[in-house]
N, C-alpha and C positions, 0 to 999 in steps of 0.2 A: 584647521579645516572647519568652514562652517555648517552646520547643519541645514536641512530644509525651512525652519523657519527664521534663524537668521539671515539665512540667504536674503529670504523676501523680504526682510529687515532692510537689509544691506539695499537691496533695488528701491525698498521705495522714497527711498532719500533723493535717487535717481529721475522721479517722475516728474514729468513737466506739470510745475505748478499751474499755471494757465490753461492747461487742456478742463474744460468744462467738462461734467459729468453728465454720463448720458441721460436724456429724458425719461424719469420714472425708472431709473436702473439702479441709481449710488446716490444715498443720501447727501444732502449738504455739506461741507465740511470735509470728506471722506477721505483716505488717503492723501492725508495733506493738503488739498484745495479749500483755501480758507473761503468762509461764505459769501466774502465780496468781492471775489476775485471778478477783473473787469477783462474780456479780451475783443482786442481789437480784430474785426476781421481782416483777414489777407487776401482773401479767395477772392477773385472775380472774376466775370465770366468775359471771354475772349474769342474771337476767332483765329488768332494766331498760328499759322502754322510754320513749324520748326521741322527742319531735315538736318538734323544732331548725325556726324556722323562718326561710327562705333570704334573710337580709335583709343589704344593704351596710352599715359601716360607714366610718368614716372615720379611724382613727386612721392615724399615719405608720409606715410601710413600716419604719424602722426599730427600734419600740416593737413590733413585734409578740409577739415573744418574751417579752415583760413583761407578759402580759396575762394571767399564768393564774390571776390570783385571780378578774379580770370575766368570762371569758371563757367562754361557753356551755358544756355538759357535752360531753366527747366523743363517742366512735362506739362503739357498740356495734356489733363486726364478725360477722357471720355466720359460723361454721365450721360447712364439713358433711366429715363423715368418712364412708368408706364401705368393702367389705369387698374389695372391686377393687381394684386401684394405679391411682392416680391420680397418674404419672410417667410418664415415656419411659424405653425401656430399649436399651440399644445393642447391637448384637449382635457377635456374632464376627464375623459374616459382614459385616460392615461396614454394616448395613443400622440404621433407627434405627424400633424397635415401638410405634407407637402406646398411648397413654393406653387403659387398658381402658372398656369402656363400663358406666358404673356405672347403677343405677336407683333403689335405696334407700339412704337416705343419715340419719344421725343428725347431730342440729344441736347445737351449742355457740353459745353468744353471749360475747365476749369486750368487756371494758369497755376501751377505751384513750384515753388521756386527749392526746396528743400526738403525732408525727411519732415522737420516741424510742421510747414505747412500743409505737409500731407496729412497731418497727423489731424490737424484741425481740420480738416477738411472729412476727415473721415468719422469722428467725433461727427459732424453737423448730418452728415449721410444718417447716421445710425439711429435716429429717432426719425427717417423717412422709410416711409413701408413700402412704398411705389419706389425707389432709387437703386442702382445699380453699377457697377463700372465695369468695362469693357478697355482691352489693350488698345485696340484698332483706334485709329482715328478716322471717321463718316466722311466717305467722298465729298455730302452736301448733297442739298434735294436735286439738283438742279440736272447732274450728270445720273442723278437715281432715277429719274423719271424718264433719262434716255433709254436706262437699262429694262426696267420694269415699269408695271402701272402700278402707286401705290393705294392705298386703301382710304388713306389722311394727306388730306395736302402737306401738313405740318408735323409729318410720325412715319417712319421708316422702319422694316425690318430688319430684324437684326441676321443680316445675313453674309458670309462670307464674302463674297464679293463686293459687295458696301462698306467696306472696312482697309484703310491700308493699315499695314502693318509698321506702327512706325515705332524707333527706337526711343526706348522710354528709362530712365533713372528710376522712379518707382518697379518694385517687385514684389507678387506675394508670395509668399508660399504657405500655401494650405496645409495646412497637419493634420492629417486623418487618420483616426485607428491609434493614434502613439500609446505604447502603454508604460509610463515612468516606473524606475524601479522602486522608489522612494518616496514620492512628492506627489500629494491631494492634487488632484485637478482642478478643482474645484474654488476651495478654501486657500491656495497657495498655486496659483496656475503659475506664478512669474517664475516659482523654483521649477517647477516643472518642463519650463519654455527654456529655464537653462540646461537644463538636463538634456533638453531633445535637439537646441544646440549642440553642444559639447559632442553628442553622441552622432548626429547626424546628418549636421552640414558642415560644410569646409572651415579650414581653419580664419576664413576671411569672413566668416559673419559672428565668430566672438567680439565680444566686446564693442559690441557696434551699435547705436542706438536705434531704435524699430520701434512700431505699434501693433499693439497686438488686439485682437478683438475673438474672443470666442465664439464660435460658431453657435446657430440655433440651436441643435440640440445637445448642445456642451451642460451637462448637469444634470440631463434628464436619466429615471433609473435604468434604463436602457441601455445608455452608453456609460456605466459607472464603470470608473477607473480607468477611462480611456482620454486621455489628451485628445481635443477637438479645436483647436483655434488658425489665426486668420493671422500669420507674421509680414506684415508691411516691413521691407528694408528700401534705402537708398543708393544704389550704384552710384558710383564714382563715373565710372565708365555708360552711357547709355546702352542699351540693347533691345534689339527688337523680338520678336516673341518669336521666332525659329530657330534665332541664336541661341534665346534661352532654354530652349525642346534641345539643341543638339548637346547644349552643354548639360544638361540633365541627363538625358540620355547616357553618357559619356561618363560620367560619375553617379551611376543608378542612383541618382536622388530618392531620400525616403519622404519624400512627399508627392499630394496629388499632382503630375503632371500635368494634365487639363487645360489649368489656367494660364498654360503657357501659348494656349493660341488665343488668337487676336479677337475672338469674337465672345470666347469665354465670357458668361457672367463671373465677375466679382460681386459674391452680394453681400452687401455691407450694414441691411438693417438687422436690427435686433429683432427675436420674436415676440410675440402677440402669444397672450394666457388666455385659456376659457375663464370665465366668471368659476370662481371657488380653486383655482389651480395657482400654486402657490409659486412663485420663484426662486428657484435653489440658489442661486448666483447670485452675490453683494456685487460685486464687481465683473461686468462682462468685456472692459475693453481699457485700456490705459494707456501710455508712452511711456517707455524705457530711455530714459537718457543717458550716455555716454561722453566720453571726450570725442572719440571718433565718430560720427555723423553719418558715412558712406562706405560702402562694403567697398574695399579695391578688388572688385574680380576683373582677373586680368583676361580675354579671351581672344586669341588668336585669331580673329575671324575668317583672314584672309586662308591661314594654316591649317586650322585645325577644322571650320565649321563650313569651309568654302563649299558651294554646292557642287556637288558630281557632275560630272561631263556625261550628260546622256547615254545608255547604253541605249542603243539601236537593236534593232533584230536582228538584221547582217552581222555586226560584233559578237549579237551572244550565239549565232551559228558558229562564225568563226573563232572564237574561244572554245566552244562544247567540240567543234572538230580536233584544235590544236591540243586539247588535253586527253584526249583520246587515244590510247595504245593502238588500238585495231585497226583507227583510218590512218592511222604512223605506217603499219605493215601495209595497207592494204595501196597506200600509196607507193611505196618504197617497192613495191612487186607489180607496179606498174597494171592494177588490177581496177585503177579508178578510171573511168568513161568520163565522167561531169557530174559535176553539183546540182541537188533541187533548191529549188528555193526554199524550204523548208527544214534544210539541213540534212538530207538524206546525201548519199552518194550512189550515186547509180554505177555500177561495177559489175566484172564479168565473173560468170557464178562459177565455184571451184568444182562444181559436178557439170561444166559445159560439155563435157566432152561424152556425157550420159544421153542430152537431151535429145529427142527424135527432129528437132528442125530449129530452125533459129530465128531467137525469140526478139523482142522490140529491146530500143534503147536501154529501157528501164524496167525492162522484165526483172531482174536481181538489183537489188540493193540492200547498202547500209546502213542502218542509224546509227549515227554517235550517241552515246550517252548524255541524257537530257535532249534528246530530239525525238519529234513524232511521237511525245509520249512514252518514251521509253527512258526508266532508271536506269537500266545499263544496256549494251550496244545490243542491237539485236537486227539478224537478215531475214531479209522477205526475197523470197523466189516465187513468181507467174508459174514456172513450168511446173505441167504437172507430177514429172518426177521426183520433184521436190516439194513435193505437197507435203510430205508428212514428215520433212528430216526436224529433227528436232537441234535447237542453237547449236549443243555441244557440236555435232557433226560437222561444221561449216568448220568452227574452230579447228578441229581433226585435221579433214583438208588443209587448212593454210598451214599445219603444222604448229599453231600454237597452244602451249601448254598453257593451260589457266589453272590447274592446281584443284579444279573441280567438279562437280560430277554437272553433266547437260540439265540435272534436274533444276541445278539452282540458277539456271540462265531465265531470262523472263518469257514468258509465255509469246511462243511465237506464232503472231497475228499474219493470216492468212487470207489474202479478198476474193468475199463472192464473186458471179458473175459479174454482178451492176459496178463490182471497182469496190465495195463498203468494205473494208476491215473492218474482221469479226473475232471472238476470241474462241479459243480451242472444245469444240462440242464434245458431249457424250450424253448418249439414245438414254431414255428415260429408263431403261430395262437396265441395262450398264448401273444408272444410278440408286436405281434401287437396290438392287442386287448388292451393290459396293458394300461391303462391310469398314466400319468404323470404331476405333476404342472407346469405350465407354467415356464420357465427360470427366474433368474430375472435380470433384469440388473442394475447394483450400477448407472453407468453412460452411459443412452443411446447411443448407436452406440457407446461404447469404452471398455467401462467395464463391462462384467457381472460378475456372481457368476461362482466363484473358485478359482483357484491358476495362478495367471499371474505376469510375472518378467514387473518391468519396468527399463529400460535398456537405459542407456548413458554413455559419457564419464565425468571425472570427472567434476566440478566447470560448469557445463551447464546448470543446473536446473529443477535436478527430481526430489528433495526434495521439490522443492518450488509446483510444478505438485503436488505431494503425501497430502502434506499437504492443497493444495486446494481442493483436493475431499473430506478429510477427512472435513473437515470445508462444506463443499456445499452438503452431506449426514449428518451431525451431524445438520446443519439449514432448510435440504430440501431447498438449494438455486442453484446456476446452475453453473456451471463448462464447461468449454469447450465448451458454448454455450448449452448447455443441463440441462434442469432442472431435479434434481435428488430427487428421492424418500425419505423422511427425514429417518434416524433411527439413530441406536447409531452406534460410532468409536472410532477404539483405534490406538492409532499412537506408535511406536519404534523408537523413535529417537535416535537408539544407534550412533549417531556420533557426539552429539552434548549434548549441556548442559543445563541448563534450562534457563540461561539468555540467550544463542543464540534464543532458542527457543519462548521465550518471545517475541525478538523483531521482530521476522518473525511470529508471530501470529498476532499483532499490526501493524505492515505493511499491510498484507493481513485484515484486520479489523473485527476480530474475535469477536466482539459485539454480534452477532447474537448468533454463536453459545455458547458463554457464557451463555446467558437468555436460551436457551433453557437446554442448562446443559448435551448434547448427546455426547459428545465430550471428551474421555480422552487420556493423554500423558506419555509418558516413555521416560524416557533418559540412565534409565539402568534395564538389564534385564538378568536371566540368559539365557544361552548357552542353543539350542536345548537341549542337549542330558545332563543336566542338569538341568531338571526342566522346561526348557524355554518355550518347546511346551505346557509341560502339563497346564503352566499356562494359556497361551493361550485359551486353552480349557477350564479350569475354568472361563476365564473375559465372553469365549462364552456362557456358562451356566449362569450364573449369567444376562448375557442382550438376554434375546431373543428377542428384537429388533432390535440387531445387524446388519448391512449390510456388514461394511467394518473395516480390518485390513493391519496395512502399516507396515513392517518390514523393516527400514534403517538403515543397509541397511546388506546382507544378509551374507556378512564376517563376523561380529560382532554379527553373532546368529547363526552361524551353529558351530558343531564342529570341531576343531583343526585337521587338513589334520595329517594324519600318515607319521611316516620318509618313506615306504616302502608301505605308501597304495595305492589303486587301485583307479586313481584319479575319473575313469566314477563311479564305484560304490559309490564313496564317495561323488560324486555330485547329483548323484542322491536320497543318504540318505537324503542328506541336504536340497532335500524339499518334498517328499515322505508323510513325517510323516505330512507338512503343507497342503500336498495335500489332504488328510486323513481328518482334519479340515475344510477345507473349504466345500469336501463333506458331513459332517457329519450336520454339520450347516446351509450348503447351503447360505453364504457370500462369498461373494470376500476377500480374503488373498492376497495384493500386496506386493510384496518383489523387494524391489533397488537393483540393481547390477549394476556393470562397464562394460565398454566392454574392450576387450583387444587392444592393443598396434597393429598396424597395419590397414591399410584399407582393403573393398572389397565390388567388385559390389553388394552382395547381404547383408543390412545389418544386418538381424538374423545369421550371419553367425559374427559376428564382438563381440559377447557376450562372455564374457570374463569365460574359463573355458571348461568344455567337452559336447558333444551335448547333453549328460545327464539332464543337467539344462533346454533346452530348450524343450528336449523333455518328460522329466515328470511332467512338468507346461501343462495345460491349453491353457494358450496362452502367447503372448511376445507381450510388448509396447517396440520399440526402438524410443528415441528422440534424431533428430540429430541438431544441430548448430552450428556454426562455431562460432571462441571469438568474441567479437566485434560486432558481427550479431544479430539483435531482433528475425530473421524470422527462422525457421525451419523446420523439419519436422517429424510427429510423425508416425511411421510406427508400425500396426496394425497385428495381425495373432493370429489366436485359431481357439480351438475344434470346436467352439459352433458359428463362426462365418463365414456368408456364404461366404463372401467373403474380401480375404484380404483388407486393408485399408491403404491410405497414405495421411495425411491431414497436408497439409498448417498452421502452428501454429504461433505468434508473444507472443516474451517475452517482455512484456513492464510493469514496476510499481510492479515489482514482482510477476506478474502475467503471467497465460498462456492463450492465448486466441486463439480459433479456427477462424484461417480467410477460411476455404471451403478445400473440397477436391484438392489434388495436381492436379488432372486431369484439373479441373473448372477453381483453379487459374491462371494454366500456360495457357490454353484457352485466359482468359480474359487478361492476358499479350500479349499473342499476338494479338489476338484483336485490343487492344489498341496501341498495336507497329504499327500495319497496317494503323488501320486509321490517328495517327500521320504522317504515311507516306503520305497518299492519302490528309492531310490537308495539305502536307510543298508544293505544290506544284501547281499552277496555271490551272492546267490541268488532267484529267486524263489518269491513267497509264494499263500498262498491266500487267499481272501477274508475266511478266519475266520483269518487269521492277520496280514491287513492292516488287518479292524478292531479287533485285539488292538494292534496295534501303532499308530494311528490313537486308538485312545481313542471310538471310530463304533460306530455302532448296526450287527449283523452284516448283516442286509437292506438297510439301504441302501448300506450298502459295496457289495455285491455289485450292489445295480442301476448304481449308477453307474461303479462297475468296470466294468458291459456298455457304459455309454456313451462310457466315455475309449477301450476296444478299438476302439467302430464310428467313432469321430474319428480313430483313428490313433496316440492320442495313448500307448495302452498296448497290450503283446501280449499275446496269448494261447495256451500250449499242457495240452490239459488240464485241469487245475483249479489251475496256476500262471499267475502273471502278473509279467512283468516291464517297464519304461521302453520302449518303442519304438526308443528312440535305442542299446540296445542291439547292436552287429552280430554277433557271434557265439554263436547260440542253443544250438548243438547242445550246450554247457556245462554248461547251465542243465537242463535234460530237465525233463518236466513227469509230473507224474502219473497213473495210469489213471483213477483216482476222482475223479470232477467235483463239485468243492463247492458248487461255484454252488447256489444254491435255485432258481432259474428252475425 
């Protein structure tokens, strides 16, 4: 078995001698390219266009390579160029500057006939800072200008509908986040590339020749030990970029989905350094050569990815009626009048025989479940007698047993005069009056009872967070500096396996909660909408001692994003139903999430997804830290909490520990920066001479100079100030002139 650097021993035997190195990236000579290597170009530009269509073959895996006299035309690859940089640029300041945001963009079409000549081709890309690739292939100006006006006679936007989608032999898959068990990123990225092969795409892109190119910020200290690169393969089979969403989809690929639609940039330049910024990276991009040439993914098209037959609104009535127990009875009892167009049934009300006169067609009706807004079936009755019967009752009547009390039927919606459905009133007196149980909190001043995201970026440590509360509620032991009320916990550790698991319970020293036995674990679990809630709700019936459930993290339990769905609706599905649980139970439900790719001042705004998540939770824990850093901070916000929260936290020993509110800390920092000043010096100073010496704003020097005096903690005569701990003053004299701004 080879090791990590033989491996990359082994591959670079493999590299295509002729791919030229990239400009200002890999010395002469480098990885086997000898200094005179000569290569002919292949690329040229064409307007060609190919309608390849997406069909299997069957030759053997090994002949592939040997096919290019039969073998369909290649790709016509899209390049747009634009007048922007279209790179990452690294700053001095150790910070790394987004991609500019381009608008108009001039298109090339480049002919490549194989995996090699993509390779060169993308090689030539990578010292252009304005270049880019995109799936799509450009209607042309001509039918653009039918569509819209553009800005450039000669430069088009890059927009969805300017673009067909057409099936293409080139594929990238983007590697974002990878984090190798074994193998530098860096220093040895090829062993790394095989690693996250091997681990996490099909058995049809081993051993298969590819180029790979490191992304922008691949090496920077930010992303250390995180796999970041750019793997070009070559289909056998052409596809076009829906095929490839559905087949990704399909086989939850671990890489960035994205650039599976047609308009996606591909960016393929190298970054740009500030003057004095050094570059980590010998090698940022190569070719890996193989015998085999072309991935055989074989993809059903017609079978497996073929597009769905329209559901219509009539269909999804007529389904939500035909799954329906209640419009089954209420037809079979001959109780149905006619249908609304909106999937109601208008039916004769089982308290008719109460009512004082006889009411319109549609005075009583049915919803089916999933109609007019209702999760499960619910009747509306005009007549006033039935103003106030509540679901169960109707049920009663038809003689059907549901096994449940009327309270848990949904809230039945009764219309004002004007016709508006309205939901169930009570008088302001009624509400105050109403008494309610005390709140409870899982983890005083952090976490009460409900649904709260807890929210960072990757590899920072909110799993090790999650799993300490859940251990410090399962022993009643303290967390965060809070001792917390004992009950029972159920932890999701869907990102992780049971030996990882293991030894992050054994780190954090899980003794406690063993003996007491409150304490259980998942490592797999189904999908919301699969089971996943309901069992949830099952583990909460079974312990009502329950306080607390961890869901990690909240991709690996919600359901599969639609090609065409409504992303706010579909985030806010994804924890709706958790929210539902947590009040039903009255525990805390903590769900992990990421945050997304980018900074901002505010960070509830940094949560990865639509405001939907954050604003049908409860409340939101964001924990920030930088790599490298013990110290952070955990920023607070909910329903139920009077005032926001932002607390000083240190990560040391695999643990999180509360070192004080952010306010207190940074206090006591300065503080202590103060009086280090007032001790480095023989004499005392003045305020514009202590925030000279402080590196401090002059005003706030001076106010807080008022408050260490009224503490005791510093003297004052005059407009000097010296340590307290000082005893003999009369040394030191103070001046007539008061600096102070007060």
């Amino acid at each position: 078995m080879m090791n990590g650097k033989q491996l990359f021993e082994e591959r670079k035997r493999h590299f295509l001698p002729q791919i030229p190195p990239p400009v200002n990236e890999m010395p002469t000579g480098e990885m086997g390219i000898p200094n005179n290597a000569q290569v002919t170009p292949l690329i040229s530009k064409t307007n060609l266009t190919i309608d390849t269509p997406c069909v299997s073959t069957d030759a053997p895996r090994g002949e592939r390579s040997k096919q290019s006299d039969t073998s369909p035309p290649g790709d016509v690859i899209t390049v747009l160029r634009a007048s922007k940089r279209l790179v990452k640029t690294w700053g001095a300041d150790g910070s790394i500057k987004p991609y500019d945001n381009a608008k108009n963009y001039c298109v090339e079409e480049h002919q490549v006939s194989d995996i090699r000549e993509l390779s060169k081709l993308l090689k030539e890309l990578e010292s252009d800072r304005h270049a880019c690739i995109v799936r799509g292939k450009f209607i042309g100006f001509e039918k653009t200008r039918e569509i819209e006006p553009l800005d450039h006679p000669d430069k088009t936007f890059r927009r969805d509908h300017l673009f067909e989608d057409q099936p293409l032999h080139s594929v990238l898959i983007e590697v974002d986040d990878y984090e190798p068990g074994a193998h530098e990123t860096v220093r040895d990225p090829v062993a790394a590339i095989d690693e996250y092969i091997k681990v996490c795409l099909p058995a049809e892109f081993q051993e298969v020749s590819y180029h790979w190119q490191l992304s922008n910020s691949a090496g920077h200290p930010s992303k250390q030990g995180f796999l970041k690169v750019h793997l070009w393969f070559w289909l056998r089979t052409p596809c076009t970029s829906s095929q490839l969403r559905a087949w990704a989809e399909a086989i939850d690929l671990k890489a960035d989905r994205s650039v599976f639609q047609k308009i996606q940039v591909h960016y393929t330049g190298a970054p740009v350094f500030d003057e004095g910024v050094t570059n980590p990276v010998t090698v940022r991009s190569s070719f890996v050569a193989f015998d085999d040439n072309e991935v055989d993914l074989k993809i059903d098209v017609s079978a497996q990815f073929a597009k769905p037959e329209p559901v219509t609104r009539a269909k999804k009535i007529k389904q939500a009626q035909s799954n329906d127990p209640i419009t089954q009875v209420l037809i079979d009892s001959g109780m149905v009048k006619n249908n609304g167009t909106d999937g109601r049934l208008n039916i004769v009300c089982p308290f008719e025989s109460s009512h004082t006169g006889e009411g319109a067609e549609s005075a009583t009706t049915y919803f089916p479940a999933f109609t007019g807004g209702f999760e499960k079936g619910a009747f509306k009755c005009l007549h006033a007698h039935c103003a106030n019967r509540a679901q169960g009752e109707y049920f009663d009547a038809l003689g059907i047993s549901t096994g449940s009390t009327a309270d848990e039927f949904p809230v039945e919606m009764q219309p004002t005069g004007g016709g508006m459905a309205q939901g169930r009133l009570i008088d302001i007196g009624d509400l105050l009056a109403k008494k309610f149980a005390p709140l409870n909190w899982v983890v005083p001043k952090v976490l009460p009872e409900g649904l709260f995201l807890l929210v960072s970026a990757p590899k920072i440590g909110k799993s090790w967070l999650a799993i300490q509360m859940v251990l410090a509620v399962a022993a009643g032991g303290e967390v965060l500096g809070q001792r917390v009320p004992a009950g029972d916990a159920l932890y999701l550790a869907l990102e992780d396996n049971e030996r990882r698991l293991q030894d992050r319970l054994r780190l954090l020293g899980a003794d406690t909660a063993v003996r007491v036995g409150r304490a259980q674990f998942a490592v797999e679990w189904p999908l919301s909408n699969a089971g996943g809630t309901d069992a949830i709700d099952d583990w909460l019936t079974k312990h009502p001692g329950a306080r607390l459930v961890v869901v990690d993290v909240l991709e690996r339990f919600r359901p599969r994003r639609r090609a065409k769905g409504n992303m706010y609706e579909e985030d806010y599905a994804a924890i709706s139903a958790l929210k539902q649980l947590s009040d039903k139970h009255r525990v805390a439900i903590l769900v992990v999430h990421h945050t997304r790719k980018g900074a901002s001042d505010d960070p509830f705004a940094t949560v990865s997804g639509t405001q939907a998540l954050t604003g049908g939770a409860d409340g939101t824990l964001i924990l920030e830290k930088g790599r490298g850093e013990s110290r952070g901070k955990l920023h607070l916000t909910g329903r139920d909490i009077k005032d926001d929260g932002e607390f000083v936290v240190e990560f040391e020993n695999c643990r999180w520990e509360m070192i004080g509110g952010a306010g207190e800390v940074a206090s006591t920092f300065d503080r202590q920066e103060i009086l280090n000043a007032l001790r480095a010096v023989e004499e005392p100073l003045s305020a514009a001479e202590v925030a000279v010496a402080t590196g401090r704003e002059r005003t706030a020097t001076s106010h807080l100079l008022k408050k260490m005096v009224r503490d005791g903690v510093v003297s004052k005569e005059g407009s000097k100030y010296w340590p307290a701990a000082w005893e003999d003053l009369s040394d030191h004299g103070g001046g007539e002139n008061d600096d102070d701004l007060a």
